[in-house]
TIPA-110355 format. One line per 8 residues: number of its first residue (from 1); for each residue x, y, z of N, C-alpha, C. Coordinates in steps of 0.2 Angstrom, whole numbers, plus 5000, padded with zeros to 4 digits. Layout:
# TIPA-110355
NUM> X/Y/Z/X/Y/Z/X/Y/Z; ... .
END
This chain:
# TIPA-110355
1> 4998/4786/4738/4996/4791/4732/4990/4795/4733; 4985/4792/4735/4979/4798/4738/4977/4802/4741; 4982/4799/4747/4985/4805/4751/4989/4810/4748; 4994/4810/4744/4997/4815/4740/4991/4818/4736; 4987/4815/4734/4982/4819/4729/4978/4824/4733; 4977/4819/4739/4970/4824/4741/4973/4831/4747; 4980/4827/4747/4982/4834/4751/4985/4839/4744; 4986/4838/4740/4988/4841/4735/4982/4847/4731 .
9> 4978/4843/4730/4971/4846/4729/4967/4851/4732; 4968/4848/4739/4961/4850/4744/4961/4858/4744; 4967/4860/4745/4969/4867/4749/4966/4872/4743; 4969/4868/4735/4967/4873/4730/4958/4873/4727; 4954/4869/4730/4948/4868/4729/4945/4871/4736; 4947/4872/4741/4946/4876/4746/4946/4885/4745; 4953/4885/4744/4952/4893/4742/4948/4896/4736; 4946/4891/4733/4942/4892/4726/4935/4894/4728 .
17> 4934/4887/4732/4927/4888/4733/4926/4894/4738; 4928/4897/4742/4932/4904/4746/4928/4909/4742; 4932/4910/4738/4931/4916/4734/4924/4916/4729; 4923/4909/4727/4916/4908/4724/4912/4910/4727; 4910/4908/4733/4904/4910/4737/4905/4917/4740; 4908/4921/4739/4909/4927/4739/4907/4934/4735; 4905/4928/4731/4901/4932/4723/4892/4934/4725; 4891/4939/4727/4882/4940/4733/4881/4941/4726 .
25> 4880/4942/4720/4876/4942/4714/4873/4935/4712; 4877/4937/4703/4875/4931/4701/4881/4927/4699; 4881/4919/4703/4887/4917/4703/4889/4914/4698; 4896/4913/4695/4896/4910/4688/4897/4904/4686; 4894/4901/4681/4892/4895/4681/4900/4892/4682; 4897/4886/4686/4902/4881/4687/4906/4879/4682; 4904/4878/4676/4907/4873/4668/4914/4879/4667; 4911/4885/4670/4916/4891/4666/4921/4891/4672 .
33> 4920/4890/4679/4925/4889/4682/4931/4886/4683; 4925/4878/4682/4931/4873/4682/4936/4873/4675; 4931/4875/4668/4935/4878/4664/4942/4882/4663; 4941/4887/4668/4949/4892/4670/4953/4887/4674; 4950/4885/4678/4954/4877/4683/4959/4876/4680; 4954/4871/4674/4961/4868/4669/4966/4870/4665; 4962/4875/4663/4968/4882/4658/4974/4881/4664; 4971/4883/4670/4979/4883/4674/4981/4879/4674 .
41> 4978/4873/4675/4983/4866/4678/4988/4866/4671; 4983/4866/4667/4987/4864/4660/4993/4868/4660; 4994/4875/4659/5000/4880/4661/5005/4877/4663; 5003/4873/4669/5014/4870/4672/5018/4865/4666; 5015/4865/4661/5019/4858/4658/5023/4862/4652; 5020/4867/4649/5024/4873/4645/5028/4877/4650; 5026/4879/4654/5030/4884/4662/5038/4880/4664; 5035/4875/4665/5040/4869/4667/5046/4869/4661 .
49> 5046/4866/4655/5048/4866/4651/5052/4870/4651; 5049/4876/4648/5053/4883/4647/5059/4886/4655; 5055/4884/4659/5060/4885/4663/5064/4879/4665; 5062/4873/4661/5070/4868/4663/5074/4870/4657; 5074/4874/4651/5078/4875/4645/5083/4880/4650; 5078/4887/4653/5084/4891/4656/5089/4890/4661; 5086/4883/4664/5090/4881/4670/5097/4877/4666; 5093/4872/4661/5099/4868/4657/5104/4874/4652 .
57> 5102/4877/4652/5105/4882/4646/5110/4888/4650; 5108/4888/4657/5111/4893/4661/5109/4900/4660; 5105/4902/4658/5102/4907/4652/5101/4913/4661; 5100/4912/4665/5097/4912/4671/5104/4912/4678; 5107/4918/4676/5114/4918/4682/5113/4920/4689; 5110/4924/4689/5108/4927/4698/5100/4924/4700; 5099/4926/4707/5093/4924/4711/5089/4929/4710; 5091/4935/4707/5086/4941/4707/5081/4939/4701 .
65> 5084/4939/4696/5083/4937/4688/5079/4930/4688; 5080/4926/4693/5077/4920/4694/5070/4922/4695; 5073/4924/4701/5062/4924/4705/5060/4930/4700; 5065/4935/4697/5056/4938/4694/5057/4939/4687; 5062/4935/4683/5060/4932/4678/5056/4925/4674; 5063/4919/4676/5062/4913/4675/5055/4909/4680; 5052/4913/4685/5048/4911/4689/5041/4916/4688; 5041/4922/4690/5037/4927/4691/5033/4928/4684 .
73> 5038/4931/4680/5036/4932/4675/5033/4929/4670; 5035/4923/4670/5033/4917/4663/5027/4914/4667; 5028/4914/4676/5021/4910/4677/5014/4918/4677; 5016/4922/4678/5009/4927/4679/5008/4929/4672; 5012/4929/4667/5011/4933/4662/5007/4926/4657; 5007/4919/4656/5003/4914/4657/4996/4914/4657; 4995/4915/4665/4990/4914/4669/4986/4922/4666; 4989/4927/4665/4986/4934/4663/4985/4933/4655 .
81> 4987/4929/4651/4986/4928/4646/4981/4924/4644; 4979/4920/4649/4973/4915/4647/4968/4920/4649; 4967/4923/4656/4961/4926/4658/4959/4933/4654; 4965/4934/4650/4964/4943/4646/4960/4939/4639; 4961/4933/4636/4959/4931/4629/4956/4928/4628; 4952/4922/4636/4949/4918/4634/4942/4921/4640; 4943/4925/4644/4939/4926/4650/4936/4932/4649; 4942/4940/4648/4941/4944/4648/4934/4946/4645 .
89> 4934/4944/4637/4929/4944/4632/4921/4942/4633; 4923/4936/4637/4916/4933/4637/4911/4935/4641; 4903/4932/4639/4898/4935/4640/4897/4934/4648; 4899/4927/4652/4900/4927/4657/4902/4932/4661; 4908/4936/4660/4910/4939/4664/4908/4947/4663; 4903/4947/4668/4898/4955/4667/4897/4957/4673; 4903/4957/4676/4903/4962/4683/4908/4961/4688; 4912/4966/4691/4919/4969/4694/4923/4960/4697 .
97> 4917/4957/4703/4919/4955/4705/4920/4944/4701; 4917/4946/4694/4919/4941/4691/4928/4939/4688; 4931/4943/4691/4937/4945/4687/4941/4942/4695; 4940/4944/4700/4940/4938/4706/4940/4932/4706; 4933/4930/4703/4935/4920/4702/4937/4917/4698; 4939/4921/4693/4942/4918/4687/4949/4918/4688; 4951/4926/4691/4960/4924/4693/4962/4921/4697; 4957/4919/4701/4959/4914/4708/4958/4908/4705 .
105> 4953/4906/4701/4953/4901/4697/4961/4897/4695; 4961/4901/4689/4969/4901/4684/4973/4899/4690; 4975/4904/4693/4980/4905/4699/4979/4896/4702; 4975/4895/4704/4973/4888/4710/4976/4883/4705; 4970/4884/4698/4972/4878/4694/4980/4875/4693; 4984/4882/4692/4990/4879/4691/4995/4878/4696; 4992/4881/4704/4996/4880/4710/4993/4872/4713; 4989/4871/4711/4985/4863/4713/4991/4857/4710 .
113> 4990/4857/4702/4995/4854/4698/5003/4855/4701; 5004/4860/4703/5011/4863/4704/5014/4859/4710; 5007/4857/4714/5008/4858/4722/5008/4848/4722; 5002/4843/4718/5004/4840/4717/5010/4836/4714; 5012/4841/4711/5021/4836/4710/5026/4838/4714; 5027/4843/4717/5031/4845/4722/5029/4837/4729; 5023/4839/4730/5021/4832/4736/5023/4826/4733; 5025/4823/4727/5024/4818/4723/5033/4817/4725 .
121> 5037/4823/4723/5042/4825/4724/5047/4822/4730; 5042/4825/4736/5045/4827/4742/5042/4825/4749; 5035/4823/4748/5033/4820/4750/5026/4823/4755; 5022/4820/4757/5015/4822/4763/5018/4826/4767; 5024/4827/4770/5025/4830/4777/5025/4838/4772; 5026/4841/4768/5027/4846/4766/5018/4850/4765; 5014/4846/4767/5008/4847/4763/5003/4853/4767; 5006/4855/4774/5002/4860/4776/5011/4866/4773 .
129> 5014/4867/4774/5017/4871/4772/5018/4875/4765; 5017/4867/4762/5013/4871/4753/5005/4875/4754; 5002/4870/4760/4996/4874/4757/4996/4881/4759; 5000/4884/4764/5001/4889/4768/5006/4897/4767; 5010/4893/4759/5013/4898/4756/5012/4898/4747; 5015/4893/4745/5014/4892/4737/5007/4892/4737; 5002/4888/4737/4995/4889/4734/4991/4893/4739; 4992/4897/4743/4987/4903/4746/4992/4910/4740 .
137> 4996/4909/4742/5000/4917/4738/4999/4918/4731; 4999/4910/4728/4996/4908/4720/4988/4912/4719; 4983/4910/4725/4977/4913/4723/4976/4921/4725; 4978/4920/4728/4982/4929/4731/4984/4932/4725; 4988/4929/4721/4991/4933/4714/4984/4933/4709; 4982/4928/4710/4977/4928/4705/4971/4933/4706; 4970/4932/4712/4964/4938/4715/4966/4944/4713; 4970/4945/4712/4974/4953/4712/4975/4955/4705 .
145> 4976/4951/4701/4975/4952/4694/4969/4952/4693; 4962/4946/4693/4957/4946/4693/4953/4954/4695; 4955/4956/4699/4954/4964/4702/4954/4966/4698; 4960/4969/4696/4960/4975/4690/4959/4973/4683; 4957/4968/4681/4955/4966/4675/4949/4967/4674; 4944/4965/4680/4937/4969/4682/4939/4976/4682; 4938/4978/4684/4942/4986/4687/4942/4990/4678; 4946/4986/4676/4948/4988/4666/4942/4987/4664 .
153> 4938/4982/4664/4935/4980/4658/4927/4986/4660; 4926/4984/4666/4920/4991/4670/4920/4997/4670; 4927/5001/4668/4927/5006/4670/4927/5010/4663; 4926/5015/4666/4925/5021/4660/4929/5024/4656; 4935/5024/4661/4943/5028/4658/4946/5024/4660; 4950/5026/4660/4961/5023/4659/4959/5017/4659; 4954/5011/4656/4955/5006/4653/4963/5001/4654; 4965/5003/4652/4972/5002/4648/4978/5000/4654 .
161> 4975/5006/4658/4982/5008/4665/4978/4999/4670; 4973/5000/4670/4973/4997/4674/4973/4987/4673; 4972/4988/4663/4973/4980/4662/4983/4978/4662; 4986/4986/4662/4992/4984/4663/4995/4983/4671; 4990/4985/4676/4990/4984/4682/4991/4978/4685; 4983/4973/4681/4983/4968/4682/4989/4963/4681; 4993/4963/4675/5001/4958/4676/5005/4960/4678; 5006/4968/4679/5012/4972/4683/5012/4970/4689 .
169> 5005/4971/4695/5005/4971/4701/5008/4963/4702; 5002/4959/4702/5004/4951/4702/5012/4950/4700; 5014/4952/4694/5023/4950/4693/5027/4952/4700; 5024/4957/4701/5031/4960/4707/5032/4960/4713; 5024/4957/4714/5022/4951/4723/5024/4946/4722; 5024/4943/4717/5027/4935/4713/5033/4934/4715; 5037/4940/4709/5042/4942/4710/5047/4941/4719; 5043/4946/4721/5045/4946/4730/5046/4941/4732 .
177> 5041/4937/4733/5040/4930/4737/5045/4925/4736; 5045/4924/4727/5049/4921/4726/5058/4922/4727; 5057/4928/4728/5063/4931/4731/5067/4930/4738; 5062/4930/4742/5060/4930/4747/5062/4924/4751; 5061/4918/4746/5063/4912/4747/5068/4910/4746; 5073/4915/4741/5076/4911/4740/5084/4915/4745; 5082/4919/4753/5086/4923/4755/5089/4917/4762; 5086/4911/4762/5091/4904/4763/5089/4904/4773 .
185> 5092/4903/4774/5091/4904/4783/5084/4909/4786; 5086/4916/4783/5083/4920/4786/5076/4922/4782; 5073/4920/4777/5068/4919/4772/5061/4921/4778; 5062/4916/4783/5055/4915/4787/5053/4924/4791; 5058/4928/4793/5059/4932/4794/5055/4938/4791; 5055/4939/4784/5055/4942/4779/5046/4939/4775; 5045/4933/4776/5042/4929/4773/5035/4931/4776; 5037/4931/4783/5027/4932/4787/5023/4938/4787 .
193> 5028/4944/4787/5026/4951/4785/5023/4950/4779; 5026/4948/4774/5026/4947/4767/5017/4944/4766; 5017/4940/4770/5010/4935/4768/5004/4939/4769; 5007/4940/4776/5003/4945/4779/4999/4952/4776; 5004/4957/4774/5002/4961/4768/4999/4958/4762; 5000/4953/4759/4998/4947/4755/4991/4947/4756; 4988/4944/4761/4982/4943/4762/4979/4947/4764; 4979/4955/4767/4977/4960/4769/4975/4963/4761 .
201> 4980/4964/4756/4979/4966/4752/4974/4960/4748; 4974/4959/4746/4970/4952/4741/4964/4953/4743; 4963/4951/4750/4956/4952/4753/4952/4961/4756; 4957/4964/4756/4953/4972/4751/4952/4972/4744; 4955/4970/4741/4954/4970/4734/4947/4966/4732; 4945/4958/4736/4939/4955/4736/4934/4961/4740; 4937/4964/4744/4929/4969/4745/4929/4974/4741; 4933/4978/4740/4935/4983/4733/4930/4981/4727 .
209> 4931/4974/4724/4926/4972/4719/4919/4972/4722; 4917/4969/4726/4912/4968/4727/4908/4975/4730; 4912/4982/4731/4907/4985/4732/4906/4988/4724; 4912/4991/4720/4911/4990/4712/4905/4986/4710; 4905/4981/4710/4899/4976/4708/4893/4977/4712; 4894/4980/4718/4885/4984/4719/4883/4989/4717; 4890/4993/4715/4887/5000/4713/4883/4999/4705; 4888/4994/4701/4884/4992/4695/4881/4989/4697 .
217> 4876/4987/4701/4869/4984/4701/4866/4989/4702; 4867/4994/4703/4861/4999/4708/4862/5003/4701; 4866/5005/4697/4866/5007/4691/4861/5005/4687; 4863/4997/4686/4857/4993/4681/4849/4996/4682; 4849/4994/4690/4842/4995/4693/4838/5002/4689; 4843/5007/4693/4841/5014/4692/4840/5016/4683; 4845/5012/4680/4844/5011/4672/4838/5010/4670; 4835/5004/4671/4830/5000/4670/4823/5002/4673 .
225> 4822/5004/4679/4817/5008/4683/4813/5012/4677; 4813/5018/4671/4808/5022/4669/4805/5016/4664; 4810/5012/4661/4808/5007/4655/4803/5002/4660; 4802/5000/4664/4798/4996/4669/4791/4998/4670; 4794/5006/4673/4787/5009/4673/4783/5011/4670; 4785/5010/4663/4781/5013/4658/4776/5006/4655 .
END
């Protein structure tokens, strides 16, 4: 069983700490992150639920409507729901690229939990395979939302376009993926391209932030510069 945990764990406390130390500012306090952590782990047990109702209830007839409803939808729109009302707001998050470790946060937290019962499930031998699809593409979704929610909250104009970018985009990579797996034989085919773009996109978005997050430092600076000198 520690073995289940710790392979369970490790991967999503690896990409966390990834993208946390990726933050050249001022990084954000640890209480807040592990904080989102939890929002997510906690997320699979409502997520789970709701979709064992669809499953038992058959509510859920095609594989299309699976992955980018009963799956995509209800887990991103969750995970965007905790960081729009509990993250967004707060005084913590005061710059482009804090909207990156909070959604990779959510994202891990609840791909950690996810990933531990599936191992619990199915067993250790699954454990590089989860870390290398499910909870890397989880912090991937998250990043990408984290992105434009920074992006929203900083920007001057279209506010709006871009916080509905943040669930939109994530649902329809989600979406994909989940889709993607479920095309049976030839999934692997389809599947490497897919990550690939995945992680190209995700990891421009982490530098996308962080140049935004320099240019508002150099703002503050030049802001603050004649009050200094007087």
């Amino acid at each position: 069983m520690l073995g289940i945990l710790s392979a369970g764990i490790a991967p999503g406390l690896a990409l966390l700490s990834y993208f946390y130390l990726k933050d050249q500012y001022e990084s954000e306090p640890i209480s807040m992150v592990l904080k989102t952590f939890l929002f997510g782990a906690l997320l699979v047990f409502p997520i789970m639920f709701i979709q064992y109702v669809l499953e038992t209830e058959m509510i859920v007839q095609t594989g299309l409507i699976d992955a980018f409803f009963s799956s995509s939808l209800l887990e991103e729109f969750f995970k965007w729901f905790i960081l729009f009302y509990t993250i967004y707001q707060h005084v913590e998050f005061d710059e482009p690229y804090d909207g990156i470790v909070y959604g990779a946060s959510v994202s891990l937290g609840f791909a950690t939990v996810e990933n531990i019962f599936y191992l619990i499930a199915n067993g250790l031998e699954y454990a590089l395979g989860r870390a290398l699809l499910p909870v890397s593409s989880h912090a991937l979704f998250g990043v990408i939302m984290g992105y434009y929610l920074g992006k929203g909250k900083f920007s001057l104009q279209a506010k709006k376009k871009w916080i509905l970018f943040s669930l939109c985009v994530p649902f329809i990579l989600h979406g994909t993926y989940d889709y993607i797996l479920q095309l049976q034989k030839h999934w692997g085919i389809f599947m490497l391209p897919f990550m690939i773009f995945l992680w190209w996109l995700g990891l421009r978005k982490v530098k996308m932030a962080r140049i935004l997050t320099t240019q508002q430092m150099e703002s503050r600076i030049a802001f603050q510069k004649p009050f200094i000198s007087k």
